[in-house]
Backbone as XML, in Angstrom:
<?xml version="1.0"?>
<chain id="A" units="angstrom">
  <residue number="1" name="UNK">
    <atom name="N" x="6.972" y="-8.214" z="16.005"/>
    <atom name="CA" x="6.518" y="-8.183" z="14.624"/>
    <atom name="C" x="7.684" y="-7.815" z="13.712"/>
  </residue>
  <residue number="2" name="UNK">
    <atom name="N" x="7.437" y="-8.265" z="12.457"/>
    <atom name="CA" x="8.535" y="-8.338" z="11.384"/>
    <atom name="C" x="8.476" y="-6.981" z="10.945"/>
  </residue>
  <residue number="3" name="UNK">
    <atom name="N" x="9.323" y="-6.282" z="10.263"/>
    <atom name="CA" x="9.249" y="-4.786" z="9.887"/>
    <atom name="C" x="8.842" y="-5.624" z="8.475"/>
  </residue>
  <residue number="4" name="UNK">
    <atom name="N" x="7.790" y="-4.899" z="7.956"/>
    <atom name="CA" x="7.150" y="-4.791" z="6.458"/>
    <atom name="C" x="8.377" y="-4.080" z="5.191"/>
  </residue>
  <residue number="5" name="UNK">
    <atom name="N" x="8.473" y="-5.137" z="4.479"/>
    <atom name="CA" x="9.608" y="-4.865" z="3.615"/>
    <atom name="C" x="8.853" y="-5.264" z="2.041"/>
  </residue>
  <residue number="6" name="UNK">
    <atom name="N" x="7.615" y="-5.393" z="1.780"/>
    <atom name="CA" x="6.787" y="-4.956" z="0.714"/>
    <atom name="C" x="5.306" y="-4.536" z="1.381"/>
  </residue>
  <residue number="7" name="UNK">
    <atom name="N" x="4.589" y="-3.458" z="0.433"/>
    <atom name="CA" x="3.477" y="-3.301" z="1.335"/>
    <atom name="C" x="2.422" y="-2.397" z="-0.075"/>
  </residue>
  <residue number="8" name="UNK">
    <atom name="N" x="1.112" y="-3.625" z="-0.280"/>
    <atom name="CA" x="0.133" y="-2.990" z="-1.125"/>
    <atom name="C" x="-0.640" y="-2.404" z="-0.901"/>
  </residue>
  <residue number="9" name="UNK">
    <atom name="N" x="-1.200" y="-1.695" z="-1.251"/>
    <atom name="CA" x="-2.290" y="-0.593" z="-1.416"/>
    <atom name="C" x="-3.057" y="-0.859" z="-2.431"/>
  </residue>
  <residue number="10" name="UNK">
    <atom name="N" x="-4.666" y="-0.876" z="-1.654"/>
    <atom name="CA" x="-5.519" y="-0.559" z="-2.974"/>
    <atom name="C" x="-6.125" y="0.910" z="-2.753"/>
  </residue>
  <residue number="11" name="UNK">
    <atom name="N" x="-6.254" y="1.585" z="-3.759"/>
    <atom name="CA" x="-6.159" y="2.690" z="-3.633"/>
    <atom name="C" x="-7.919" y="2.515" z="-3.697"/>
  </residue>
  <residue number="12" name="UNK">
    <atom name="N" x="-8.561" y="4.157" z="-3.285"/>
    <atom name="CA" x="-9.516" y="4.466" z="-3.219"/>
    <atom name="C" x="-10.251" y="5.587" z="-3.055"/>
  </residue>
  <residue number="13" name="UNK">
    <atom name="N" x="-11.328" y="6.114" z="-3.122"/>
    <atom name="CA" x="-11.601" y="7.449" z="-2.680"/>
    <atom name="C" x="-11.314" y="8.262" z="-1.434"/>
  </residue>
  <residue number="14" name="UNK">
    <atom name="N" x="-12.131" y="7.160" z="-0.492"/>
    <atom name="CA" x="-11.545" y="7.862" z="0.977"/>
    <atom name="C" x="-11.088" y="6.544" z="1.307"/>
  </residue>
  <residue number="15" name="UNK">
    <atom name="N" x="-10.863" y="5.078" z="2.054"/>
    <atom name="CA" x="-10.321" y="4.421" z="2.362"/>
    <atom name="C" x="-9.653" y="3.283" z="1.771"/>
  </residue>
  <residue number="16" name="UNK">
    <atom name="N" x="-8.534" y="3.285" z="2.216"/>
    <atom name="CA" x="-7.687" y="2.142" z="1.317"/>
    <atom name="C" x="-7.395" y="1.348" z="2.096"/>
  </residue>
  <residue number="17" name="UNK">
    <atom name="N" x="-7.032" y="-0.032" z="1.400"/>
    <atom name="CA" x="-7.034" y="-1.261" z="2.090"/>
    <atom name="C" x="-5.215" y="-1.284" z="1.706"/>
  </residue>
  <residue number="18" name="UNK">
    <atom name="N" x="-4.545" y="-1.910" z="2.797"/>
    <atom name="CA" x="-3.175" y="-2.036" z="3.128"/>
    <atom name="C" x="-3.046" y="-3.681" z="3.595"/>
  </residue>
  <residue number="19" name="UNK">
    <atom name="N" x="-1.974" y="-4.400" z="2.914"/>
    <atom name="CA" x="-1.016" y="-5.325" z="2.956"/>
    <atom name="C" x="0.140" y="-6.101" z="2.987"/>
  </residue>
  <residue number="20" name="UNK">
    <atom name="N" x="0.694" y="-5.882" z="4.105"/>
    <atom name="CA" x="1.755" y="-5.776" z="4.504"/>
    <atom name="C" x="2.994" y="-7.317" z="4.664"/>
  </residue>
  <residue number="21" name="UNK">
    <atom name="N" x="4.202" y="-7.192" z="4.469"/>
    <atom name="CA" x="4.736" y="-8.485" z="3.967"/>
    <atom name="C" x="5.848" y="-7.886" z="4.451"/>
  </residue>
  <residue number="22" name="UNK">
    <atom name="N" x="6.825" y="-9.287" z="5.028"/>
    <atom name="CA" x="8.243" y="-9.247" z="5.527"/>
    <atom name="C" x="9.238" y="-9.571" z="4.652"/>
  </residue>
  <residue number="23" name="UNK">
    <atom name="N" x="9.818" y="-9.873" z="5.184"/>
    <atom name="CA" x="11.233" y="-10.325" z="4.034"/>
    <atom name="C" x="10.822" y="-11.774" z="3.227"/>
  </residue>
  <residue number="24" name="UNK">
    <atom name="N" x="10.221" y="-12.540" z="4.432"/>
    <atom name="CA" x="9.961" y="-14.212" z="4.107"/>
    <atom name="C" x="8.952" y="-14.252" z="3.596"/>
  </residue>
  <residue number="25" name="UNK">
    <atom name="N" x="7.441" y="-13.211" z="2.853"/>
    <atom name="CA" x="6.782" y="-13.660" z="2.960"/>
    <atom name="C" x="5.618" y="-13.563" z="3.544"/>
  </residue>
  <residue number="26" name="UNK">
    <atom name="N" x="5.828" y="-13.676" z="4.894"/>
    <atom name="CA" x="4.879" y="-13.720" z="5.985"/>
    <atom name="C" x="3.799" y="-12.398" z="6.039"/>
  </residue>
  <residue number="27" name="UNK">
    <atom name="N" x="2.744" y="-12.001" z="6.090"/>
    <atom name="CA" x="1.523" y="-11.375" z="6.474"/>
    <atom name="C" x="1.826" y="-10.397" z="7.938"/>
  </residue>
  <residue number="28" name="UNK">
    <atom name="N" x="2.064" y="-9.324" z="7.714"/>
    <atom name="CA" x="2.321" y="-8.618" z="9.063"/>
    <atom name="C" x="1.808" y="-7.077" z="9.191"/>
  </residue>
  <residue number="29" name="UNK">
    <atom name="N" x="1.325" y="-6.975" z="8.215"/>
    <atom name="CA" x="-0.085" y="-6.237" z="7.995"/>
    <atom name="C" x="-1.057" y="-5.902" z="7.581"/>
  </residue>
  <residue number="30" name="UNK">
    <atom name="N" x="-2.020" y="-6.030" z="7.990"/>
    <atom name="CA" x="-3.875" y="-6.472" z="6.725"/>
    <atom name="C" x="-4.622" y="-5.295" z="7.793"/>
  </residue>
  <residue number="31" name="UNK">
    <atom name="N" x="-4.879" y="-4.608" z="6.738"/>
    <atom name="CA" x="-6.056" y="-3.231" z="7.884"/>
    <atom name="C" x="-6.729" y="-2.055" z="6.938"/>
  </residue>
  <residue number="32" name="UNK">
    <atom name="N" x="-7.174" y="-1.236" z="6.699"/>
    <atom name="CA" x="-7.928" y="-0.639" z="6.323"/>
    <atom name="C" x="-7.377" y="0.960" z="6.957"/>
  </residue>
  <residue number="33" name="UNK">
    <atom name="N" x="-7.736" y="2.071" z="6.182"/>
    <atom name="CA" x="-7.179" y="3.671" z="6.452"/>
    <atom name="C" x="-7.640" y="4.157" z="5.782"/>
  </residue>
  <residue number="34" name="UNK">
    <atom name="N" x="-8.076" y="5.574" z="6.524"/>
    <atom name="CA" x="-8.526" y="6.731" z="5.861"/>
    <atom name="C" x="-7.225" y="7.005" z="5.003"/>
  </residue>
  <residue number="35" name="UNK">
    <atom name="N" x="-8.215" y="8.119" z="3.914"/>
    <atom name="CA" x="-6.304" y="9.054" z="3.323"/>
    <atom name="C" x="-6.016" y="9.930" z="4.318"/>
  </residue>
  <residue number="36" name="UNK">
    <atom name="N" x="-6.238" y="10.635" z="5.278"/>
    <atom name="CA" x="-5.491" y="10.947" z="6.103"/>
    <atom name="C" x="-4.856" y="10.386" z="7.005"/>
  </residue>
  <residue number="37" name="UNK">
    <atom name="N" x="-5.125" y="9.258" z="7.010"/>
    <atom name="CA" x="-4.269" y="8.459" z="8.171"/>
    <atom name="C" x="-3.082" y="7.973" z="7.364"/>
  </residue>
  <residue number="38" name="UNK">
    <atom name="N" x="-2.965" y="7.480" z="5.848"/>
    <atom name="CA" x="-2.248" y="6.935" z="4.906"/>
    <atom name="C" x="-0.974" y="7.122" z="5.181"/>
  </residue>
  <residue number="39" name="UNK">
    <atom name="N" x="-0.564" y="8.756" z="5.266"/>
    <atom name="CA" x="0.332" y="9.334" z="5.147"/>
    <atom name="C" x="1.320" y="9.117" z="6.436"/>
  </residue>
  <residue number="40" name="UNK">
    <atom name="N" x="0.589" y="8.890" z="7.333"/>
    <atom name="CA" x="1.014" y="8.838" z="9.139"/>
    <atom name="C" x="1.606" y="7.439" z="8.855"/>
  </residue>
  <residue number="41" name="UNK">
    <atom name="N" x="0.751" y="6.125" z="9.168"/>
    <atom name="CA" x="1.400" y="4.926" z="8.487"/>
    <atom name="C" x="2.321" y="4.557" z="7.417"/>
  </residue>
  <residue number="42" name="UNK">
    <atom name="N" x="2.670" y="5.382" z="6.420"/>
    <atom name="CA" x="3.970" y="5.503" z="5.753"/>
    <atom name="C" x="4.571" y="5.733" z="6.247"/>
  </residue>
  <residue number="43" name="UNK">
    <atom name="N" x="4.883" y="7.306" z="6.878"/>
    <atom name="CA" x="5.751" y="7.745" z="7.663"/>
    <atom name="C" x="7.116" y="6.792" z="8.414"/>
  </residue>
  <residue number="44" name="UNK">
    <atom name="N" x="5.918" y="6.088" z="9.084"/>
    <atom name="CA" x="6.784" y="5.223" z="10.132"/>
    <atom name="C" x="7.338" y="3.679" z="9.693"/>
  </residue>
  <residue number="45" name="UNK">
    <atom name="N" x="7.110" y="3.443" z="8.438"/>
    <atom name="CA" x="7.588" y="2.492" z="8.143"/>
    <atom name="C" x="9.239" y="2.498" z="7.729"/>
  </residue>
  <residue number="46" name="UNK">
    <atom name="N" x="9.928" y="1.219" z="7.820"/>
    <atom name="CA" x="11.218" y="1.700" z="6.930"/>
    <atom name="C" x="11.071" y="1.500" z="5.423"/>
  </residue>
  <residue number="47" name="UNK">
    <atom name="N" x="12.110" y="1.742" z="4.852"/>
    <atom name="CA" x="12.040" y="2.015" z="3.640"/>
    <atom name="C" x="11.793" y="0.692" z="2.949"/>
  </residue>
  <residue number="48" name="UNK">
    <atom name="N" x="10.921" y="0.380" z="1.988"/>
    <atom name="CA" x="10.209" y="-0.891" z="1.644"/>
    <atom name="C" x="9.659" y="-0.463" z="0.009"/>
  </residue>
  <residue number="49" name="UNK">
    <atom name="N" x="9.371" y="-1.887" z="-0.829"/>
    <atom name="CA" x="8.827" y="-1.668" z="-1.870"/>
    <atom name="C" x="6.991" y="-0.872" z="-1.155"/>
  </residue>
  <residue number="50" name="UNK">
    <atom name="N" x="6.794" y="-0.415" z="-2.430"/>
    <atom name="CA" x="5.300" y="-0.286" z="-2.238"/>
    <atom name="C" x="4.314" y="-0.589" z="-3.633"/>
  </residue>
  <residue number="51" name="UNK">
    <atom name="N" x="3.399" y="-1.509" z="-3.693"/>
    <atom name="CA" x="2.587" y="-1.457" z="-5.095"/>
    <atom name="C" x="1.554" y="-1.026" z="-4.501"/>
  </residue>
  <residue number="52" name="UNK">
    <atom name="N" x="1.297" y="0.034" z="-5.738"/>
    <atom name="CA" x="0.065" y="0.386" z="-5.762"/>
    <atom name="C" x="-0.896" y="-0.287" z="-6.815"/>
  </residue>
  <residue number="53" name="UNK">
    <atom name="N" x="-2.511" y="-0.274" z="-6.143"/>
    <atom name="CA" x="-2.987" y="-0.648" z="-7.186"/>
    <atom name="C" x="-4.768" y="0.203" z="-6.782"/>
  </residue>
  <residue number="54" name="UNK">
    <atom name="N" x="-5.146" y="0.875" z="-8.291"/>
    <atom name="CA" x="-5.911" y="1.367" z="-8.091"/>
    <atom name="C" x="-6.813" y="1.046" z="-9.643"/>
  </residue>
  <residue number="55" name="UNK">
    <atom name="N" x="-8.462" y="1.377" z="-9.288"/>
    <atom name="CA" x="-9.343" y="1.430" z="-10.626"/>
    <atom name="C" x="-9.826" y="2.790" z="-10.426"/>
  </residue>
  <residue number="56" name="UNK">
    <atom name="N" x="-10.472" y="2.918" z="-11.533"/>
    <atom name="CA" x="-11.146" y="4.234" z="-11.904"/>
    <atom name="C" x="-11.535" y="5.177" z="-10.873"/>
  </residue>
  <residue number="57" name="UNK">
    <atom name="N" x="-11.490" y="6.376" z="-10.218"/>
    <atom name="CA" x="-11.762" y="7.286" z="-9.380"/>
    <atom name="C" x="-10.939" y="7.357" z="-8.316"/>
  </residue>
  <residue number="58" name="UNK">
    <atom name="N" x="-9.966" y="6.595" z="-8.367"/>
    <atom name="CA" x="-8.787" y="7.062" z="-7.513"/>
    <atom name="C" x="-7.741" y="7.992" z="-7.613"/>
  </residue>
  <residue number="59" name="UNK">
    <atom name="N" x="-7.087" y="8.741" z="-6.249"/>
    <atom name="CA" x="-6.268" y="9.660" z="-6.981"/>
    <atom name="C" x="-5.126" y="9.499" z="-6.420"/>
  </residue>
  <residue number="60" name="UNK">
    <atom name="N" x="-3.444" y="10.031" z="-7.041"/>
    <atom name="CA" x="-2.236" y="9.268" z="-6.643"/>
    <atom name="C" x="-1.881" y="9.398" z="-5.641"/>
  </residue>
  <residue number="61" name="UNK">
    <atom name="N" x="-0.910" y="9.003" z="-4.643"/>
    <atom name="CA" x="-0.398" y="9.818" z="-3.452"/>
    <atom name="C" x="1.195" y="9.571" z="-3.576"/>
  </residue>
  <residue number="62" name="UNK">
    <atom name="N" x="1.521" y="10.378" z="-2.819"/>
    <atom name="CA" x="2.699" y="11.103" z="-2.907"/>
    <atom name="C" x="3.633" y="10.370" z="-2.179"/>
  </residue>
  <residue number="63" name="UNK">
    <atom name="N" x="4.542" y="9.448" z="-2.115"/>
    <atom name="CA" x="4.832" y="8.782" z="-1.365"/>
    <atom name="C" x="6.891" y="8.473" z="-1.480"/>
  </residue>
  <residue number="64" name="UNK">
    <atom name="N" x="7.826" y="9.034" z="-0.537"/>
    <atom name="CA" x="9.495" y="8.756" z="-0.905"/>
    <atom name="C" x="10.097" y="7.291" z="-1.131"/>
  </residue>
  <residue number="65" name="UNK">
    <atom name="N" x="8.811" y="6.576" z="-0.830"/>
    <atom name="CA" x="9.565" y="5.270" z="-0.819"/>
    <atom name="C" x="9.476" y="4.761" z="-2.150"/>
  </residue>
  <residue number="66" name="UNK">
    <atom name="N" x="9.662" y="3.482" z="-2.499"/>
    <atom name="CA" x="9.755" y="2.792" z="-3.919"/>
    <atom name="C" x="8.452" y="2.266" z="-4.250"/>
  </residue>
  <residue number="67" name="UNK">
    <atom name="N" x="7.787" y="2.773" z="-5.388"/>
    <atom name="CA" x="6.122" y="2.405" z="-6.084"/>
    <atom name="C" x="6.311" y="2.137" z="-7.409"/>
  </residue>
  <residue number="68" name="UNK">
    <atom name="N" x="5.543" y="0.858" z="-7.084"/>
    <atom name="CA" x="5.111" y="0.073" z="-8.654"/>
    <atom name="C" x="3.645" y="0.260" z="-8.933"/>
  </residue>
  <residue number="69" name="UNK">
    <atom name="N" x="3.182" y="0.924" z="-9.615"/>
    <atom name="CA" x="1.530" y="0.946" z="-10.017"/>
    <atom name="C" x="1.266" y="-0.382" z="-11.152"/>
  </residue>
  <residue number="70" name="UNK">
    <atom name="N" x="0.136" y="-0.920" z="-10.780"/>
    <atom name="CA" x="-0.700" y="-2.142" z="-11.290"/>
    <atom name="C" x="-1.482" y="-1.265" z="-12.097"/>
  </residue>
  <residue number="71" name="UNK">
    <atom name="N" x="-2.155" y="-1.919" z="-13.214"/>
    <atom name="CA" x="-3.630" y="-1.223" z="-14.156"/>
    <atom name="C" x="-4.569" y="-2.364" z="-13.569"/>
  </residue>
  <residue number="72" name="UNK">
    <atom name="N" x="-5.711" y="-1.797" z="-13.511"/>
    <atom name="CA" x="-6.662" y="-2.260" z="-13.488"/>
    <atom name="C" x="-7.212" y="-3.897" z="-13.720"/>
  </residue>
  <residue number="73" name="UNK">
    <atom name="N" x="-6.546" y="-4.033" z="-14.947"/>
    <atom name="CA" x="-6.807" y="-5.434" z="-15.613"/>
    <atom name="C" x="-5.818" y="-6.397" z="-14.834"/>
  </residue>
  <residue number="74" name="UNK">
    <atom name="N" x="-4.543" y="-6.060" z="-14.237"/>
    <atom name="CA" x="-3.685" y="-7.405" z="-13.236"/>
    <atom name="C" x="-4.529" y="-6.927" z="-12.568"/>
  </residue>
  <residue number="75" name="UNK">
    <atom name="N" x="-5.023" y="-5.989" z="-11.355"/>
    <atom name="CA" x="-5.499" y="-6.510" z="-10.172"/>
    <atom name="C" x="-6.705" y="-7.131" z="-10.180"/>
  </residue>
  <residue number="76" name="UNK">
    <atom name="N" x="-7.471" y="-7.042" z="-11.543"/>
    <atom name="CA" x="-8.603" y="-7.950" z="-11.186"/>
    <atom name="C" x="-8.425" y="-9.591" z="-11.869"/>
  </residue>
  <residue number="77" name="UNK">
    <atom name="N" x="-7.415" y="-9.924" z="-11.436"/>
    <atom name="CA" x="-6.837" y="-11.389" z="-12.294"/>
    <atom name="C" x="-7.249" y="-12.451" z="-11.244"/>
  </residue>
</chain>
């Protein structure tokens, strides 16, 4: 498998949905996580863009790598 070199998040109360992308493109991770697991799966990634994208009742997380936050109105385009 390709190491994930962009990777989205939709943010959420307790589980967020994760999407994961290589250099080319390609789909190399699609899965679902608790917020406690969130943090474990960052961990081990290398260093990569990250967008976030969240609506109303979500809260931020804390994350060393590189984050772009979306509003509401692009992710529902």
């Amino acid at each position: 498998m390709n190491p994930v070199s962009t990777l989205g998040i939709d943010l959420a109360k307790s589980t967020f949905s994760l999407h994961g992308l290589d250099a080319n493109g390609a789909v190399v991770l699609r899965r679902g996580l608790s917020r406690a697991k969130l943090s474990e799966l960052v961990a081990q990634l290398p260093p990569c863009l990250i967008g976030i994208g969240s609506l109303l009742g979500s809260a931020p997380v804390r994350c060393p790598h590189s984050q772009r936050s979306s509003s509401a109105s692009f992710c529902l385009r």
